[in-house]
C-alpha positions as CSV (number, residue, x, y, z in Angstrom):
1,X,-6.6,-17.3,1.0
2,X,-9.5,-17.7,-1.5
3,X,-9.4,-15.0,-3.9
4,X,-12.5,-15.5,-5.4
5,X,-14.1,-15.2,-1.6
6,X,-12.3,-12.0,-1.5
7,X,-13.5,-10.8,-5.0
8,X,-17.3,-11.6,-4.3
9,X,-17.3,-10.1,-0.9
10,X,-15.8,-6.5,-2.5
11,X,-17.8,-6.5,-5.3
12,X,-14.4,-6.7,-8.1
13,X,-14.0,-8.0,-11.1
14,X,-12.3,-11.1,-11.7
15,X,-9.3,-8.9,-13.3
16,X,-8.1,-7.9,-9.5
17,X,-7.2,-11.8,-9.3
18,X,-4.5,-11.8,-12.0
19,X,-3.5,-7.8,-10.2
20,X,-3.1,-9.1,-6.9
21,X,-1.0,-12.5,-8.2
22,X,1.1,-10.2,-9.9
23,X,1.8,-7.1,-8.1
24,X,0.2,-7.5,-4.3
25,X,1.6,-10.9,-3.3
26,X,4.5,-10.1,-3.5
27,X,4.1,-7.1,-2.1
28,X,2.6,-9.2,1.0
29,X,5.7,-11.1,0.9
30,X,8.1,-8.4,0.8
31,X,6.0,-6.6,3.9
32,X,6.5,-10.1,5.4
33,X,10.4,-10.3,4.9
34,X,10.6,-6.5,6.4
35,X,8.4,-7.2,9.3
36,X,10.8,-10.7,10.3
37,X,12.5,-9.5,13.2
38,X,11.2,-6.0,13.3
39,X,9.7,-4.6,16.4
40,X,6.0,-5.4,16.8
41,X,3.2,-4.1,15.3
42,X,5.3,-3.2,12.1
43,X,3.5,0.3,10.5
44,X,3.0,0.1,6.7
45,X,1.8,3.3,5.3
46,X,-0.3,3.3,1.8
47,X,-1.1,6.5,0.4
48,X,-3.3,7.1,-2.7
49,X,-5.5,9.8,-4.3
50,X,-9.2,9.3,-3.7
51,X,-10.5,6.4,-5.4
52,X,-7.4,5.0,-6.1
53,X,-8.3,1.7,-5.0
54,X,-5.5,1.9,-1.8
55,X,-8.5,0.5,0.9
56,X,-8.9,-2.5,-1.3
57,X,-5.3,-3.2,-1.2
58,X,-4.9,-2.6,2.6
59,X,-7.7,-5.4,3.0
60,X,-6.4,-7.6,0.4
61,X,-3.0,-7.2,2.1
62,X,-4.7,-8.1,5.3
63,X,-6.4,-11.2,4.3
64,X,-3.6,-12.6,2.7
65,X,-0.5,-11.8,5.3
66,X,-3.2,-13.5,8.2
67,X,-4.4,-16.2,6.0
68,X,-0.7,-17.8,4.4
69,X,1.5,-16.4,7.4
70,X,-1.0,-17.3,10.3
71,X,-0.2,-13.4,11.5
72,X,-2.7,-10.6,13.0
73,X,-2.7,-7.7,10.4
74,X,-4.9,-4.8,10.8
75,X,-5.9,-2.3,8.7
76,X,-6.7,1.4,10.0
77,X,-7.3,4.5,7.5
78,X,-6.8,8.2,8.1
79,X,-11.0,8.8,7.1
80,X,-12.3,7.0,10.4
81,X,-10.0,10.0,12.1
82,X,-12.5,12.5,11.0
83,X,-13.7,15.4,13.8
84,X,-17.2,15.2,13.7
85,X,-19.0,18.1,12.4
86,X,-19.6,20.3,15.4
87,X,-15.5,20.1,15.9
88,X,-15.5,21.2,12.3
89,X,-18.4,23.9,12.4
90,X,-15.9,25.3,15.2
91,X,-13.1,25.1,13.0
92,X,-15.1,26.5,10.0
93,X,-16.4,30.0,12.7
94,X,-12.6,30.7,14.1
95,X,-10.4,29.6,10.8
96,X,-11.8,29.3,7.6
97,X,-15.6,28.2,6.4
98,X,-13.6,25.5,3.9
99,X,-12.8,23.9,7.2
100,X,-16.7,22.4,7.4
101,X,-16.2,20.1,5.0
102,X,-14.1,16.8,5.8
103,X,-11.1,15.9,3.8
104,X,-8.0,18.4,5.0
105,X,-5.0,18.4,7.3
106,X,-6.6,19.8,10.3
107,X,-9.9,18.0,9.9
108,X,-8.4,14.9,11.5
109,X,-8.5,13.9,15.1
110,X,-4.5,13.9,15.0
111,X,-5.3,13.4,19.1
112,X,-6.7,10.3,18.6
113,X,-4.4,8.8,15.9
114,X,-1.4,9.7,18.3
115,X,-3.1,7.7,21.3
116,X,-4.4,4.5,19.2
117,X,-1.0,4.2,17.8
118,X,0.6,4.4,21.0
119,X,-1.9,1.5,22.3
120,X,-1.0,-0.7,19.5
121,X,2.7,0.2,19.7
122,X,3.3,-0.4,23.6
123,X,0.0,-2.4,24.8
124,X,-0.8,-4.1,22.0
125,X,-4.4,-3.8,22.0
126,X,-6.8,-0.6,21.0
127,X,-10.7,-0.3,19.9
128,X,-9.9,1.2,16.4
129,X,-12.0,4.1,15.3
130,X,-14.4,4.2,13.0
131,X,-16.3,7.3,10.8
132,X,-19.7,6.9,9.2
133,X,-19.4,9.0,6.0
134,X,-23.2,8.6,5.2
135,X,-23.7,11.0,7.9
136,X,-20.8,12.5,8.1
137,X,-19.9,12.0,11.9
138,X,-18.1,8.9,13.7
139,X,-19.7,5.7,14.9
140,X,-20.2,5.7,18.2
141,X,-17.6,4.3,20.5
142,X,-19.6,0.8,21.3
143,X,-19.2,0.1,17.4
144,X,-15.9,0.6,17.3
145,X,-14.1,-2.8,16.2
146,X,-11.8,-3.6,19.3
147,X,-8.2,-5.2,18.3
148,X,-7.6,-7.5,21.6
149,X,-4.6,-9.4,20.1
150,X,-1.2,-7.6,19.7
151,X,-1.2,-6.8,15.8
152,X,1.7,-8.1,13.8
153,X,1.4,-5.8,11.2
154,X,-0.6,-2.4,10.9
155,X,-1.3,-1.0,7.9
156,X,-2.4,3.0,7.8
157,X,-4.0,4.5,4.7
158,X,-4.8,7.8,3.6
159,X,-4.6,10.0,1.0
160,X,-2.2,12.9,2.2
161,X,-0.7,10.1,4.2
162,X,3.3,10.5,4.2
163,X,2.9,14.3,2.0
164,X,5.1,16.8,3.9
165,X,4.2,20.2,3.8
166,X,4.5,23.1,0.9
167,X,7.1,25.4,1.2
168,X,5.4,29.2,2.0
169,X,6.0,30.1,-1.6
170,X,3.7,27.5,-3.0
171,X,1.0,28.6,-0.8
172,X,0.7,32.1,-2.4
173,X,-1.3,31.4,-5.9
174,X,-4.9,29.7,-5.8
175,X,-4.7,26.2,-7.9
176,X,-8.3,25.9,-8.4
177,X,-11.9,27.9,-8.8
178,X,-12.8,26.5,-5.3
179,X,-8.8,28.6,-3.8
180,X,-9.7,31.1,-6.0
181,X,-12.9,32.6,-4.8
182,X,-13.7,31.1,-1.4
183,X,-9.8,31.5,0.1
184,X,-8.5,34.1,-2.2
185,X,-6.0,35.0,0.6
186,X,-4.9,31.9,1.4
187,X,-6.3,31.6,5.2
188,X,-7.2,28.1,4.8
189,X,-5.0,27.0,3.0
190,X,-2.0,28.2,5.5
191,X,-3.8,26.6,8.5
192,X,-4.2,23.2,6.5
193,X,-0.5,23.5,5.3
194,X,0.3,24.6,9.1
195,X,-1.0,21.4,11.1
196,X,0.2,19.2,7.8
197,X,4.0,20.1,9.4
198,X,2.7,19.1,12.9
199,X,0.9,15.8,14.2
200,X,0.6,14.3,11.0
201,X,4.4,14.2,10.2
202,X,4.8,12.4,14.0
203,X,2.5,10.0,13.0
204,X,4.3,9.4,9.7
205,X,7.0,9.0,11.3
206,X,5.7,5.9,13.0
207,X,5.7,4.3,9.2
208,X,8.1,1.4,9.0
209,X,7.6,0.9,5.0
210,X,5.9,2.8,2.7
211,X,3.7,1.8,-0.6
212,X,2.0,4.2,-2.8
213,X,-0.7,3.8,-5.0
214,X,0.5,6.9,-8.1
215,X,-2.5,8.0,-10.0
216,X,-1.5,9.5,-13.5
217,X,-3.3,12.9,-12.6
218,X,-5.8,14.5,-10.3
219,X,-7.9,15.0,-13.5
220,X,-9.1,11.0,-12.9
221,X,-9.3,11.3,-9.3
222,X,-13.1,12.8,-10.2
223,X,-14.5,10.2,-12.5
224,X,-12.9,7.6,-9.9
225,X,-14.4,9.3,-6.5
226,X,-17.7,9.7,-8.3
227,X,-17.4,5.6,-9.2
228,X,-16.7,5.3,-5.3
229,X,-19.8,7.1,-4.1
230,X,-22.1,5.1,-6.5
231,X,-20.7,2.1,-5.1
232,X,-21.5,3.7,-1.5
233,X,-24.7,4.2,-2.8
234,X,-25.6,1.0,-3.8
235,X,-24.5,-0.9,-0.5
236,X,-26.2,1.7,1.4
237,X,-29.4,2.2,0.0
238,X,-32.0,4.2,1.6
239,X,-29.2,4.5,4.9
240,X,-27.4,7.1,2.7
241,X,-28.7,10.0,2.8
242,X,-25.5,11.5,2.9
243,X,-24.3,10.4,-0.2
244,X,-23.4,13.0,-2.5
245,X,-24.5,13.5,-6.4
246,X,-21.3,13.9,-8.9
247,X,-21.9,17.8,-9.3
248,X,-20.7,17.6,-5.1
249,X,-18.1,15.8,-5.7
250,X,-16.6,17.9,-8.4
251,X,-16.5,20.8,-5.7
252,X,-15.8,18.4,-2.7
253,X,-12.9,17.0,-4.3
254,X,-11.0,20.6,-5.1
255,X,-10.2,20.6,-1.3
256,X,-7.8,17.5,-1.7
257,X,-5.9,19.1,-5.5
258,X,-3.6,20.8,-3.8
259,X,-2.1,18.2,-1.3
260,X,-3.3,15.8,-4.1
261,X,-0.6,17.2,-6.4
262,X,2.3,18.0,-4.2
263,X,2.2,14.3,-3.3
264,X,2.4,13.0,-6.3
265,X,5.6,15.6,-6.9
266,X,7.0,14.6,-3.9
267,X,6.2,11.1,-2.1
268,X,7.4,8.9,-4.7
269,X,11.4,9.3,-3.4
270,X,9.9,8.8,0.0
271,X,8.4,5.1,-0.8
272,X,9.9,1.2,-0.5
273,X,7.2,0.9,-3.5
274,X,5.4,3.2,-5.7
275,X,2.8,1.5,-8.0
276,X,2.1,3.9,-11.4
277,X,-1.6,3.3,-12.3
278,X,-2.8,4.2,-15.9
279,X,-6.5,6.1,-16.2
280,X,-8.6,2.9,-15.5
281,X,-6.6,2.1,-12.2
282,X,-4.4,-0.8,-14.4
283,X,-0.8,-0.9,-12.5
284,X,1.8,0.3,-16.0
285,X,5.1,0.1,-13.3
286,X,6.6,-0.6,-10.4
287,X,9.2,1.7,-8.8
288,X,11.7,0.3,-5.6
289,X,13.5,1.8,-3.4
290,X,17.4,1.1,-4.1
């Protein structure tokens, strides 16, 4: 693959080169080696915090594994499983008003995750969903990109992707302003922690490998969502009306601390390859599974 094509079209700098020549190619190859043999489509789950960069690496991983092993990798992500927003003005009148607002365990379409998995599993073939977050509702169906070909590979990101759920006793305290005076009781909080043990571990179950992306704190998971909208913004334009400012996203981004935190406690034992990443996104180790 050209990696300067790959730069240009993503808008990075010419740093990510000497990153993915280091760290991701190899990665590739090792995804490769595992997926020799293996049942087809082998899963790869890639979890990150928000703006951790774990989209990029999905399609860099893609381009690369098609374009020096001639195979059919796909790349699917937990956001384009969003319920649209009636599902979730449902969910915010019978559960919890927090349950509006994208982002949480139980504002997926766990449904449709289970079924498109299936399809690429045992037909080999699935239109792949897709969610416009400029107006915070799915495509419709007719845009959905259609995978025709039996996939090779799959790779599934998200960022409580792999996180199992909190024990009941961690449930019981508010971690932030948001917990703390709009679910001082924990409602929401519960429910999201309740469907967290549900679908979602069935589907993670479905991982072959896993990678994750391990920001040094949720404390840089603001200034890095806030660097992700602007980019939204720019390649949007005047389409974007539903782009938020950075005083939204400091709220918006409270709903993901919780899970945020317990996966980076928790997932690392989990993975086949954890990268540490320092406070401007620069990979400081690599951890392997044994």
């Amino acid at each position: 693959m050209d990696i300067a094509d790959f730069l240009a079209q993503h808008q990075l700098p010419t740093s990510y080169a000497s990153i993915a020549q280091q760290w991701f190619i190899p990665l590739a190859d090792e995804i490769k080696t595992h997926a020799d043999g293996a049942a087809k489509p082998f899963f790869v789950g890639v979890n990150g915090c928000q703006g951790s960069g774990k989209s990029t690496l999905c399609e860099f991983l893609v381009s690369y594994l098609n374009a020096t092993y001639n195979l059919n990798a796909v790349s699917v992500s937990l956001d384009d499983f969003y319920l649209p927003q009636s599902d979730r003005a449902s969910l915010a009148k019978d559960v919890h008003p927090l349950l509006a607002t994208r982002g949480v365990p139980g504002t997926h379409n766990t449904e449709l995750a289970l079924a498109t998995f299936a399809k690429l599993r045992h037909e080999g073939n699935a239109p792949l969903p897709r969610f416009n977050k400029a107006v915070d509702n799915p495509f419709p169906v007719n845009e959905w990109p259609v995978i025709n070909t039996p996939p090779d590979i799959v790779l599934m990101e998200g960022w409580c992707w792999g996180v199992p759920p909190q024990a009941e006793s961690e449930l019981k305290f508010p971690i932030n302003r948001l917990e703390q005076e709009e679910d001082p009781v924990g409602i929401w909080r519960k429910f999201v922690n309740t469907q967290l043990a549900g679908d979602y571990q069935t589907l993670f179950d479905e991982m072959n490998y896993w990678v994750m992306l391990k920001g040094p704190s949720f404390e840089h998971v603001y200034q890095w969502r806030c660097e992700q909208e602007h980019k939204l913004a720019a390649k949007l334009g005047n389409r974007g009306a539903g782009i938020m400012t950075d005083e939204q996203i400091a709220r918006f981004i409270q709903h993901y601390q919780r899970l945020t935190e317990h996966g980076f406690a928790t997932l690392p034992a989990q993975c086949d390859q954890v990268f540490e990443l320092d406070g401007n996104r620069q990979i400081v180790n690599v951890i392997k599974a044994k």
